[in-house]
Backbone as CSV, one residue per row, in Angstrom:
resi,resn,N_x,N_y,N_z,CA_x,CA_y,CA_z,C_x,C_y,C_z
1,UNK,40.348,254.772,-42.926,41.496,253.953,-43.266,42.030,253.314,-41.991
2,UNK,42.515,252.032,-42.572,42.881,251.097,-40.733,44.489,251.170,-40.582
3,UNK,45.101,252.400,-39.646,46.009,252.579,-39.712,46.874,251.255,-38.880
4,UNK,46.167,250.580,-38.609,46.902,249.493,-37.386,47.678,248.504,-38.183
5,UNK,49.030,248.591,-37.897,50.279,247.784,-38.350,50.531,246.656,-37.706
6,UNK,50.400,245.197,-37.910,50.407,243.917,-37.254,51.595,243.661,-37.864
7,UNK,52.811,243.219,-36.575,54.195,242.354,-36.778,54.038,241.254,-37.363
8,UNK,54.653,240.987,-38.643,54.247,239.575,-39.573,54.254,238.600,-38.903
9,UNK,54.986,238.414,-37.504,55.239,237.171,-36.699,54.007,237.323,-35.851
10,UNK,53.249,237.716,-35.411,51.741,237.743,-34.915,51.057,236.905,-35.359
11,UNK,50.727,237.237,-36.552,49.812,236.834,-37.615,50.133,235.528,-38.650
12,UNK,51.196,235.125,-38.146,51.482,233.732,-38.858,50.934,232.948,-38.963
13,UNK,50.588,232.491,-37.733,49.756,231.215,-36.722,48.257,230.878,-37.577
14,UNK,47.825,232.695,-37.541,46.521,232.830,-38.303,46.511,232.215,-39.499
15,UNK,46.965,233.016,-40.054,46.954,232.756,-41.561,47.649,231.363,-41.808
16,UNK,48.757,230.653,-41.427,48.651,229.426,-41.942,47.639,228.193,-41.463
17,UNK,47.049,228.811,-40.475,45.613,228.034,-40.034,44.847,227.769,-40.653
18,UNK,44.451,229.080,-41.230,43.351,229.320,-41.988,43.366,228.677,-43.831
19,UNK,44.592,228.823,-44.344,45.479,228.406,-45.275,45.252,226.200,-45.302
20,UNK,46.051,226.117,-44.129,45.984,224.715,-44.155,44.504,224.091,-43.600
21,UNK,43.128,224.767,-43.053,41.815,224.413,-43.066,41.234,223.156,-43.598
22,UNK,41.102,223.603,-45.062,40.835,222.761,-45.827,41.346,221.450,-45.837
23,UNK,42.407,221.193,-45.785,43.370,219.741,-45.463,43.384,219.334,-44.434
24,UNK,43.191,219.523,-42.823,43.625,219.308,-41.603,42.077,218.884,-41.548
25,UNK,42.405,217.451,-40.206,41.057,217.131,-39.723,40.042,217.660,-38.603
26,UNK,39.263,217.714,-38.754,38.240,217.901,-37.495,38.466,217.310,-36.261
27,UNK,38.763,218.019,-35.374,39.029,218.056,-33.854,37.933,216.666,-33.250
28,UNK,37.814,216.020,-32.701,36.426,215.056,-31.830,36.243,215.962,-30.685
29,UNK,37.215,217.169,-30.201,36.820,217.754,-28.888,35.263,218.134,-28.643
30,UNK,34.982,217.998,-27.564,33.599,218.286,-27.347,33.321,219.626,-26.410
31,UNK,32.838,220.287,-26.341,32.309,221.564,-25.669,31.145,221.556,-24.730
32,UNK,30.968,221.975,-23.309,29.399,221.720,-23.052,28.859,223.090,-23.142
33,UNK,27.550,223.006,-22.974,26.646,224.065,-22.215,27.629,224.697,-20.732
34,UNK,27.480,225.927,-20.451,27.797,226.021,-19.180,27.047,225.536,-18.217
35,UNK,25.836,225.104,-17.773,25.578,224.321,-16.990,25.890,223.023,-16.771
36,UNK,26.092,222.385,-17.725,26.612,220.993,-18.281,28.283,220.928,-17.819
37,UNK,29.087,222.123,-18.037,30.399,221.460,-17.923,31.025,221.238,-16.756
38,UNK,31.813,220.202,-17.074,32.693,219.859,-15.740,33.464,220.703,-14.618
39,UNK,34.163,222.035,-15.928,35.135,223.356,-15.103,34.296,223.374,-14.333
40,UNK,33.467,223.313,-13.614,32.446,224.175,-12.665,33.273,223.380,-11.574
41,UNK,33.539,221.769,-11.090,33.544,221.661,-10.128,35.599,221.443,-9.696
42,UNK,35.750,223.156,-10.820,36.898,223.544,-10.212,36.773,224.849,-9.447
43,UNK,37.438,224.681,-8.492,37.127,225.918,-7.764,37.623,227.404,-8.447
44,UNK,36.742,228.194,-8.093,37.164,229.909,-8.883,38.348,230.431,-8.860
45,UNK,39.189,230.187,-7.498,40.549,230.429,-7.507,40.954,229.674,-8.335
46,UNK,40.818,228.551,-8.276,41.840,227.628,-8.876,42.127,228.042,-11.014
47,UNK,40.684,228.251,-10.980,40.400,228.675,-12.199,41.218,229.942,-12.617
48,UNK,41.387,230.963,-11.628,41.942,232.468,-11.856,43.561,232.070,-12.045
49,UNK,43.953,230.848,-11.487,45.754,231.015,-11.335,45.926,230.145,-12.884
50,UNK,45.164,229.735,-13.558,45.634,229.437,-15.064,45.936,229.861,-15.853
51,UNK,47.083,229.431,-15.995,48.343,229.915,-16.905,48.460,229.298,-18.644
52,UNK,48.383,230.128,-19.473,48.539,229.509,-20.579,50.086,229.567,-21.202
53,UNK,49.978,228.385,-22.336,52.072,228.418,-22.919,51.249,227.927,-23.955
54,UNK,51.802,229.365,-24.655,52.032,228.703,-26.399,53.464,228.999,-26.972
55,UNK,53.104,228.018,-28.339,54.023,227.467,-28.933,54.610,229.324,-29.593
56,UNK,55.586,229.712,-30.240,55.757,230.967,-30.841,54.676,230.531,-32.013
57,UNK,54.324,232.218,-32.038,53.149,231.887,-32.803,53.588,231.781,-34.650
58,UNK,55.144,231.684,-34.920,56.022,232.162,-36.002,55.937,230.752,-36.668
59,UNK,56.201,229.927,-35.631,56.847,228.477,-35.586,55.316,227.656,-35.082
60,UNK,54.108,228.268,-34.661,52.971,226.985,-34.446,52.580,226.213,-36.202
61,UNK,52.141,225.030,-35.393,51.460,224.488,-36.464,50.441,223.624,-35.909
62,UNK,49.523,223.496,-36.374,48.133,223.038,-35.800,47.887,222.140,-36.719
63,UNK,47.158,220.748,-35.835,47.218,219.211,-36.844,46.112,219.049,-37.142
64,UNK,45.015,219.566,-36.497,43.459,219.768,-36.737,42.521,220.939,-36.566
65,UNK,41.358,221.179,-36.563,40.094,222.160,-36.948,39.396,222.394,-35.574
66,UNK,39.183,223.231,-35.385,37.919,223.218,-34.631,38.104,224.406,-33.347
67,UNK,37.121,224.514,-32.802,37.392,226.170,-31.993,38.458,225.761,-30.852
68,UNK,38.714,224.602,-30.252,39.915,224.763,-29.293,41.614,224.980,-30.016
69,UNK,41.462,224.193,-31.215,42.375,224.873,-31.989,42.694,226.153,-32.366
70,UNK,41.296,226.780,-32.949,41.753,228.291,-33.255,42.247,229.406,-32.376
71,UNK,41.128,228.755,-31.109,41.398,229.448,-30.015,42.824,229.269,-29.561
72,UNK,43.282,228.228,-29.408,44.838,227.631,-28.923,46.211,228.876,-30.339
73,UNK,45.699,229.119,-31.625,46.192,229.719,-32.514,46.410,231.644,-31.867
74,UNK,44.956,231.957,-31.516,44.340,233.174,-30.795,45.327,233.399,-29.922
75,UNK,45.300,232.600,-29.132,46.343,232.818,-27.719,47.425,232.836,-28.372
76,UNK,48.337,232.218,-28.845,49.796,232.470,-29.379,49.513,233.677,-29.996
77,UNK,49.328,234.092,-30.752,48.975,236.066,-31.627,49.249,236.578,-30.289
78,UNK,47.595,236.871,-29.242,48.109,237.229,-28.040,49.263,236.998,-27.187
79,UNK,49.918,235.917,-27.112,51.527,235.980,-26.779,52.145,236.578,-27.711
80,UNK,53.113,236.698,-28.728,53.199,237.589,-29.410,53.179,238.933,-28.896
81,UNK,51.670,239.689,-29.267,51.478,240.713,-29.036,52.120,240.994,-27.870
82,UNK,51.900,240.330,-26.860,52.621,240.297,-25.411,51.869,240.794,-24.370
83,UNK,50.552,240.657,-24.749,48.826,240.525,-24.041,48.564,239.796,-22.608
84,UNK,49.075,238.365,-23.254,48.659,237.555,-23.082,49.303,236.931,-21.277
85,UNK,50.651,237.865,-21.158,51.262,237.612,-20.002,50.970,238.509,-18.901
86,UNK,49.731,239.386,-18.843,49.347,240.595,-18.417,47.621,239.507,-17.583
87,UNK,47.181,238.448,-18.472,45.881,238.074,-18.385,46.259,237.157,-17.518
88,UNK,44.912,237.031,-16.265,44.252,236.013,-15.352,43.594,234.441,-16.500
89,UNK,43.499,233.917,-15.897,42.533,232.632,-16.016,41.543,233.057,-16.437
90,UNK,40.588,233.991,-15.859,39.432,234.562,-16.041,39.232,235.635,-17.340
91,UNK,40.286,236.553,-17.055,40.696,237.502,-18.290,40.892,236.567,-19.949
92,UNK,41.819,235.419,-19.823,41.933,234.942,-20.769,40.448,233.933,-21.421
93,UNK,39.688,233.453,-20.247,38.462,232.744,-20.560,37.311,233.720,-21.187
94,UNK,37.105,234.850,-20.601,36.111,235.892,-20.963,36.558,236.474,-22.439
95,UNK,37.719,236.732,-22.561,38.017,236.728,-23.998,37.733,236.139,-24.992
96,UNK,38.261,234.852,-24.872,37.616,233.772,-25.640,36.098,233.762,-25.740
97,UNK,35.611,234.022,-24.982,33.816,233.735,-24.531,33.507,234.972,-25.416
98,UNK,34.279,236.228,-25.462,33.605,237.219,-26.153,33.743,236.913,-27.588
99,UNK,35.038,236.246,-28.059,35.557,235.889,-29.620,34.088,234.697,-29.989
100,UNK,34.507,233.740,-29.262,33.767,232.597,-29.785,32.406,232.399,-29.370
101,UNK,31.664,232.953,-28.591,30.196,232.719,-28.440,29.312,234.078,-28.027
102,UNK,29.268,235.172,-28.892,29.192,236.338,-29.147,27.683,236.935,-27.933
103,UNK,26.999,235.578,-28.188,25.710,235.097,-27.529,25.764,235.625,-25.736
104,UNK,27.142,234.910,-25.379,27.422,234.815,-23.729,28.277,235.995,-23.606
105,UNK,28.143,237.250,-24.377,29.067,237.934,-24.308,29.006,238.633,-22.666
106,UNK,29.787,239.349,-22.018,29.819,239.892,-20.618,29.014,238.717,-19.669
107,UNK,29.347,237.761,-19.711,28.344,237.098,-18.664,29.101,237.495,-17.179
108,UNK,28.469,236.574,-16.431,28.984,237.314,-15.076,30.412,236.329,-14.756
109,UNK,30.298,235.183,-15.083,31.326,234.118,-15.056,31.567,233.346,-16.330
110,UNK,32.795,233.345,-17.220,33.024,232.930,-18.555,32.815,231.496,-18.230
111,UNK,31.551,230.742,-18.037,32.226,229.689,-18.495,32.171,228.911,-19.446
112,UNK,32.145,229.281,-21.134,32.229,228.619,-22.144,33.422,228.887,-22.447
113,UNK,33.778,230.137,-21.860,35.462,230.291,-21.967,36.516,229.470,-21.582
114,UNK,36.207,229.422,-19.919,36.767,228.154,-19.244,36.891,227.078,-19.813
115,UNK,35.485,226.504,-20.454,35.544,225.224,-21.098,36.145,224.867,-22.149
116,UNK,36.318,226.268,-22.834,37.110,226.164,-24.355,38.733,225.933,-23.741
117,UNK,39.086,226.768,-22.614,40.421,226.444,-21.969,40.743,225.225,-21.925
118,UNK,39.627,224.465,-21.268,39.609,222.970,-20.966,39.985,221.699,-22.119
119,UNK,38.809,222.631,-23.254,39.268,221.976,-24.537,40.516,221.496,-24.980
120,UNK,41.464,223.374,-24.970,42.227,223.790,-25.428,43.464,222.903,-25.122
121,UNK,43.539,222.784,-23.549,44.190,221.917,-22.945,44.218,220.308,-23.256
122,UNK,43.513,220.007,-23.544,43.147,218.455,-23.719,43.040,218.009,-25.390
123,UNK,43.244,219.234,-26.028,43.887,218.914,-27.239,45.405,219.511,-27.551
124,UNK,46.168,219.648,-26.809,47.164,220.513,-26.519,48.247,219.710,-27.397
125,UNK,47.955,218.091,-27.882,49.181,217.235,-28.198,49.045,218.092,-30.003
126,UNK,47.889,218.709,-30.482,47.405,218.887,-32.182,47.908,220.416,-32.365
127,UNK,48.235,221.253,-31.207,49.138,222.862,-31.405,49.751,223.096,-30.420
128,UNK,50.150,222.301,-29.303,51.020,222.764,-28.592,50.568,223.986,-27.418
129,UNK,49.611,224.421,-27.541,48.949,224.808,-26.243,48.931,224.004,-25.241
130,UNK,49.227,224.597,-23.571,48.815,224.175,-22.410,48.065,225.074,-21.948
131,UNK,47.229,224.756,-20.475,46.972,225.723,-19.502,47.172,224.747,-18.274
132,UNK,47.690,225.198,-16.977,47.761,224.807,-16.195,47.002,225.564,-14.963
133,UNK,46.533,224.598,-13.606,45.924,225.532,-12.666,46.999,225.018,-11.582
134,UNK,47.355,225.803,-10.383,47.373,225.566,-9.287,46.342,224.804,-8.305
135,UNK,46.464,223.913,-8.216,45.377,222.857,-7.388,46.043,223.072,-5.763
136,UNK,44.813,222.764,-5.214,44.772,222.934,-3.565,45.823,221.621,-3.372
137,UNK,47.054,222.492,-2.491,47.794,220.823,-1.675,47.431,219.891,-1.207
138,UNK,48.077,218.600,-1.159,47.444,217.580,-0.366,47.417,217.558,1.047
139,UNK,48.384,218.211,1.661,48.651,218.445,3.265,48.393,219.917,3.099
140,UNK,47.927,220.283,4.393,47.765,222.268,4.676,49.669,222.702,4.521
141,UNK,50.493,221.967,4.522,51.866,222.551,4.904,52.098,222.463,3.227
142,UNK,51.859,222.108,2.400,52.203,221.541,1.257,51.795,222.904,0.074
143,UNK,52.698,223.418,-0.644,52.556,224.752,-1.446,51.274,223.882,-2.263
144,UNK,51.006,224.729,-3.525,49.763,224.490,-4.558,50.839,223.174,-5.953
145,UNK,49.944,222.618,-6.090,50.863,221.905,-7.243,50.077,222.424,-8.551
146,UNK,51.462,222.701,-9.136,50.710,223.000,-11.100,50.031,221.536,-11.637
147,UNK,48.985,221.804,-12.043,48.121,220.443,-12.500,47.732,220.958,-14.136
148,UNK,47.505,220.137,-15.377,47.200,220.310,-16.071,45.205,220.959,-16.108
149,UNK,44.780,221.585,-17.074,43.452,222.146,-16.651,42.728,220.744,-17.113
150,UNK,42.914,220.262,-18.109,42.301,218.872,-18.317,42.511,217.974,-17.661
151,UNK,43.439,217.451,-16.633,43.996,216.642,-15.800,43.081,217.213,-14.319
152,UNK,42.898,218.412,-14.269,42.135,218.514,-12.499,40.909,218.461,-13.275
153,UNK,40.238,218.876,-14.165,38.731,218.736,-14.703,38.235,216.877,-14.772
154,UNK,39.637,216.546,-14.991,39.127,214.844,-14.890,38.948,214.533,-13.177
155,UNK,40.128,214.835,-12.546,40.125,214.074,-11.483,39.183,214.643,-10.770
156,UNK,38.355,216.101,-10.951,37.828,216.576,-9.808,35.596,215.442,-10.547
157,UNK,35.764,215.631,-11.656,34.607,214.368,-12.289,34.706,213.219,-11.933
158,UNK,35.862,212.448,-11.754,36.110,211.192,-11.280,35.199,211.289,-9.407
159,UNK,35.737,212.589,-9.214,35.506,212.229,-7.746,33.877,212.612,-6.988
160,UNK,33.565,213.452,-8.412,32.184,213.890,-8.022,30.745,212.649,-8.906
161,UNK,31.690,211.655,-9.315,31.124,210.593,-9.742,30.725,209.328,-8.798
């Protein structure tokens, strides 16, 4: 018997996700291969100081389908639970990597996780998920600036283009 008791406000997010499915459109987000994706030419630190913000997971509502959504749903539960403020960049990517691609499970570096972050981020206007990284200053005297994870994944492609 599954004695485990879930706070109805956890599990909201889920279930009206799953509920409104059928009606809500398909995401265009795209996903790569980990060799293929862009996160790579963010640096590993930079990757570890990403911070995720979700919406309460009581009050989310999600405008479309698809795994950066659910995942973006996932993380609010884990806020909630109150998990989620305990996890690295890395902690929160390897998670995901274990939920959603069962295949890459324990790899040595998440990065389909990362990339789903990346997703997650860059569809952030359809549930209200962010993640942000600390990016390297522009001067050595200059602290780290918070950058969006989809915003340094562009500019650091722009520049390796």
């Amino acid at each position: 018997m599954n004695t485990t008791i879930l706070r109805p406000s956890g599990n909201t997010a889920l279930e009206r996700y799953w509920e409104d499915y059928s009606t809500l459109p398909e995401s265009g987000a795209v996903l790569y291969p980990p060799a293929a994706t862009a996160v790579r030419f963010v640096r590993l630190v930079e990757l570890e100081t990403a911070l995720v913000d979700t919406p309460l997971a009581h009050t989310m509502r999600v405008q479309a389908t698809g795994l950066p959504h659910e995942a973006a749903v996932r993380m609010a539960i884990w806020n909630a639970r109150g998990e989620l403020a305990s996890m690295d960049g890395w902690d929160v990517a390897a998670r995901l990597q274990d939920q959603f691609f069962p295949h890459s499970h324990r790899a040595s570096l998440p990065w389909r996780g990362m990339d789903l972050l990346r997703a997650v981020d860059l569809t952030s206007s359809e549930h209200g998920a962010t993640v942000t990284v600390a990016a390297p200053p522009a001067t050595s005297g200059d602290r780290p600036q918070l950058m969006r994870l989809a915003d340094r994944v562009a500019q650091l492609t722009a520049a390796h283009l």
